[in-house]
C-alpha positions in Angstrom: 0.0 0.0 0.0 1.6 3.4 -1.2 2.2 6.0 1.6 -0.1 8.4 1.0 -3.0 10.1 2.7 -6.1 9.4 1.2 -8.7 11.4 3.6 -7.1 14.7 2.6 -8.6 17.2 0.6 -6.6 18.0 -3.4 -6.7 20.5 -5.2 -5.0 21.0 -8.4 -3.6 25.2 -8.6 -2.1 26.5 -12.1 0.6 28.3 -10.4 4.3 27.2 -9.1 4.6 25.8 -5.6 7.4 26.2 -3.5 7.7 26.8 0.7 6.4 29.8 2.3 4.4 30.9 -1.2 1.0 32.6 -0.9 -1.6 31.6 -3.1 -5.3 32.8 -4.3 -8.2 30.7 -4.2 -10.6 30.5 -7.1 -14.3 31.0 -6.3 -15.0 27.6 -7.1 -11.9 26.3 -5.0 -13.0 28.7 -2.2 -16.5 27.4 -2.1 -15.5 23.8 -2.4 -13.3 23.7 1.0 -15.7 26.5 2.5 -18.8 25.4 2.0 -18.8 21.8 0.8 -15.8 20.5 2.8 -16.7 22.6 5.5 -12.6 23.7 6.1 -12.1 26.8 8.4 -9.0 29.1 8.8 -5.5 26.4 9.7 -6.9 23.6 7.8 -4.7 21.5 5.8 -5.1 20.7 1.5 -2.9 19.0 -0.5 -1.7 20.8 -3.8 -0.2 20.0 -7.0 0.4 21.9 -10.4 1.5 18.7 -12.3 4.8 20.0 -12.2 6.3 21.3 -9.1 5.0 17.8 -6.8 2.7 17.4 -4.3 2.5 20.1 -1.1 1.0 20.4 1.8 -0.9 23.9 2.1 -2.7 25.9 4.7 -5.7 27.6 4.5 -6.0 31.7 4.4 -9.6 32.9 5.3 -10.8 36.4 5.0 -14.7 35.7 4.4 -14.4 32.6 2.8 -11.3 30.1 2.1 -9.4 32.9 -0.2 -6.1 31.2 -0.3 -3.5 29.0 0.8 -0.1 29.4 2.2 2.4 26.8 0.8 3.6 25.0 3.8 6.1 21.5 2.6 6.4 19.5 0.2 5.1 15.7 0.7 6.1 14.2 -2.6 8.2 15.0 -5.4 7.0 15.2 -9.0 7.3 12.1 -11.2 6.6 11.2 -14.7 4.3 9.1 -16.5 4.9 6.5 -18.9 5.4 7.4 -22.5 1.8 6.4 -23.4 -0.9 8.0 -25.3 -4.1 6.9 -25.5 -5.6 7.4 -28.7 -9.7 7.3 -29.3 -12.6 7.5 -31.7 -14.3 10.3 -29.2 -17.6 9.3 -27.2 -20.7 10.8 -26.3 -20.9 13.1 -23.2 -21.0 10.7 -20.1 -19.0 7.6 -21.6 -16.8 10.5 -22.9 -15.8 11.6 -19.3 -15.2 8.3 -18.2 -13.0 7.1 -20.6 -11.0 10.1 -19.9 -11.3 9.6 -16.3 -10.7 6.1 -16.9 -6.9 6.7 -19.1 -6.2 9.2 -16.5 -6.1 6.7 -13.7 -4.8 4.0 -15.8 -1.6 6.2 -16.2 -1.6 7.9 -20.1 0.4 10.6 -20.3 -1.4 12.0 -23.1 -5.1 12.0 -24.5 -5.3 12.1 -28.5 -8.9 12.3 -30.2 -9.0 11.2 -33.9 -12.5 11.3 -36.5 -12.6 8.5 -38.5 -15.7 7.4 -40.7 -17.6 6.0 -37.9 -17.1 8.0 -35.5 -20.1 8.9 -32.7 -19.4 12.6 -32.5 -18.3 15.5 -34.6 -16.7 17.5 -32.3 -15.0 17.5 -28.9 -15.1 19.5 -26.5 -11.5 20.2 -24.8 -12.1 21.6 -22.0 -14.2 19.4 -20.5 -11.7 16.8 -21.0 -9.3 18.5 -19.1 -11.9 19.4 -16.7 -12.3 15.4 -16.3 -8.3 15.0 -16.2 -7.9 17.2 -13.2 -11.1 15.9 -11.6 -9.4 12.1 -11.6 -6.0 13.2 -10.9 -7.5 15.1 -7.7 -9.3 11.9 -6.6 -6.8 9.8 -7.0 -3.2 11.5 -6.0 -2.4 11.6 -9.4 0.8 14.3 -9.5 1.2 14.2 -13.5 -1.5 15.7 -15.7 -2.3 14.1 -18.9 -2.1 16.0 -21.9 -5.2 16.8 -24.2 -4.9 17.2 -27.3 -7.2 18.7 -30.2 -8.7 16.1 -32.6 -7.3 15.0 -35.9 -8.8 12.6 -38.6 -6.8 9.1 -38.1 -5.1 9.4 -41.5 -3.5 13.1 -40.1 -2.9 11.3 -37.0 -1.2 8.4 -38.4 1.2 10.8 -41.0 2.5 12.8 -37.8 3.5 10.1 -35.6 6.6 9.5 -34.8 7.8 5.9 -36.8 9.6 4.8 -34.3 6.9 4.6 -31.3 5.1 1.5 -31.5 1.3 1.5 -32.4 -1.0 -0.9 -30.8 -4.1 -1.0 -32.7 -6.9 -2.7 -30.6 -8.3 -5.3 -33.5 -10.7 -8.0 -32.8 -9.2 -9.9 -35.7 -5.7 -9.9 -34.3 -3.6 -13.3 -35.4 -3.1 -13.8 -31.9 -5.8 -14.1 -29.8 -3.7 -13.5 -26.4 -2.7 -10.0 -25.8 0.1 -10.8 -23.4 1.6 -12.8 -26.0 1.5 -10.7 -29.1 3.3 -7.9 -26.6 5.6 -10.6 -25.4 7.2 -10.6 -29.2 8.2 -6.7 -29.4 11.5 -6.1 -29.7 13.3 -3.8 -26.7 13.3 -0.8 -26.3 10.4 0.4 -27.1 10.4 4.1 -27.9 7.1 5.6 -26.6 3.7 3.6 -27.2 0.1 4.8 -29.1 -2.6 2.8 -28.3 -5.5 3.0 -30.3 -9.2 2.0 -30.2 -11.6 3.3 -33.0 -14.9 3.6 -32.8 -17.8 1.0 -31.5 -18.8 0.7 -35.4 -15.1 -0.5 -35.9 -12.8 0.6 -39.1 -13.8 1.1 -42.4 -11.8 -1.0 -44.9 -9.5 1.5 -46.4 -8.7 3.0 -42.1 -8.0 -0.5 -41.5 -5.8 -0.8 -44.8 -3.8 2.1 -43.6 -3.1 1.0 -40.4 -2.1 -2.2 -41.0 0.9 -0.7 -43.0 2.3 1.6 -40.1 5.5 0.6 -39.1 6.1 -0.9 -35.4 2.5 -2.4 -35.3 1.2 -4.8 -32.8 -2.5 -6.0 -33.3 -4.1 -6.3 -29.3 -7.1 -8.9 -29.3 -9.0 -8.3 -25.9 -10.8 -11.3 -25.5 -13.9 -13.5 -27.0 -16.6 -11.1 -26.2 -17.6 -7.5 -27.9 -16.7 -4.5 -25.6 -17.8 -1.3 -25.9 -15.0 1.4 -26.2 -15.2 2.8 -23.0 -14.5 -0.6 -21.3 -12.4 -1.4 -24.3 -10.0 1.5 -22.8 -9.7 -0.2 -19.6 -8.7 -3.5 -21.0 -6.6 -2.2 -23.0 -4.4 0.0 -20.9 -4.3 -2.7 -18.2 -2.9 -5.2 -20.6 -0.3 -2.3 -21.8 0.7 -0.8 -18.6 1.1 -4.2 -17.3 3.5 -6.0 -19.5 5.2 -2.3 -21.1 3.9 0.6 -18.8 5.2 1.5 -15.3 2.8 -1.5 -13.7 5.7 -3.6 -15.0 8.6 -1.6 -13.4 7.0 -1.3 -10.5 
């Protein structure tokens, strides 16, 4: 079990921490620990900025929770795996918890792509990043993913870098066990893309396209039909546990 205190209060602050700093509140900050949390004048939050670690701060109260005063640090900033999640975008709720979802499951960055059957025509960003700070509050999370604006997959797929390794999540994989078809790669492995399209699956000239990108590995994820959002999940369990930080751990 890590060493870390779970009942306390986190906030994530855009700003850089360091001892002895002052800090200002936002209003929705201020009303959270004032009147939600119920947190008076002395009382200790944890902080993070996703860059600076995690710190212990104390709260400033004029009329409500204004600010915090940056008190110690009780961890120092790490890194996340080199792993981006890559998605045919959602609707709404299952949208925010597969985002939720990646951001607990350790991606370091989030990357939307349109292809033909696609749910949605557009994404909204900022409620993405919303729903990346949201988990990485609940869950002591010191790394915020990246989110990054949609592209169509063949964009996507012209950009990336050759030399990362693409896992493309395909029912019709060769072979049928994950673990073994990752098992094969050759070491070391220079950043990973994972990607699962769209519940109506690839059209024929998407799936033509990706099965000529370089560094490919085709992840089956069992007998049954998942939808995306659990497909995610899977997927990034099966990743983070034989390439990710699960392993080095």
């Amino acid at each position: 079990m890590p060493d870390y205190d779970f009942s306390a209060p986190r906030l994530f602050v855009d700003v850089p921490l360091s001892e002895g700093l002052t800090i200002a509140l936002e209003r929705d900050q201020s009303n959270y620990l004032g009147n939600v949390l119920r947190l008076a004048a002395g009382d200790s939050v944890l902080v993070f900025n996703g860059r600076d670690g995690e710190w212990q701060a104390e709260i400033v109260v004029q009329k409500r929770p204004d600010g915090l005063i940056i008190r110690k640090q009780t961890r120092p900033q790490d890194a996340l795996p080199d792993l981006t999640y890559v998605f045919a975008p959602l609707k709404h709720a299952r949208l925010d918890y597969m985002v939720q979802k990646a951001v607990e499951m350790g991606a370091a960055c989030l990357q939307p792509v349109m292809t033909r059957y696609t749910q949605v025509s557009r994404v909204n960003g900022e409620r993405m990043r919303a729903n990346v700070i949201e988990a990485a509050e609940q869950c002591g999370i010191l790394s915020l993913a990246e989110v990054k604006d949609p592209l169509p997959l063949e964009r996507f797929l012209t950009q990336r870098a050759p030399g990362r390794l693409l896992a493309f999540c395909d029912e019709a994989a060769e072979v049928a066990d994950p673990l073994a078809a990752l098992k094969t790669l050759e070491r070391p492995i220079a950043g990973i893309d994972l990607l699962i399209g769209p519940e109506g699956g690839f059209a024929e000239e998407e799936r033509a396209l990706l099965l000529r990108q370089p560094r490919l590995v085709r992840l089956a994820l069992g007998p049954r039909i998942l939808r995306a959002d659990t497909a995610a999940v899977a997927a990034l369990a099966v990743i983070q546990s034989t390439l990710g930080d699960w392993a080095a751990g």
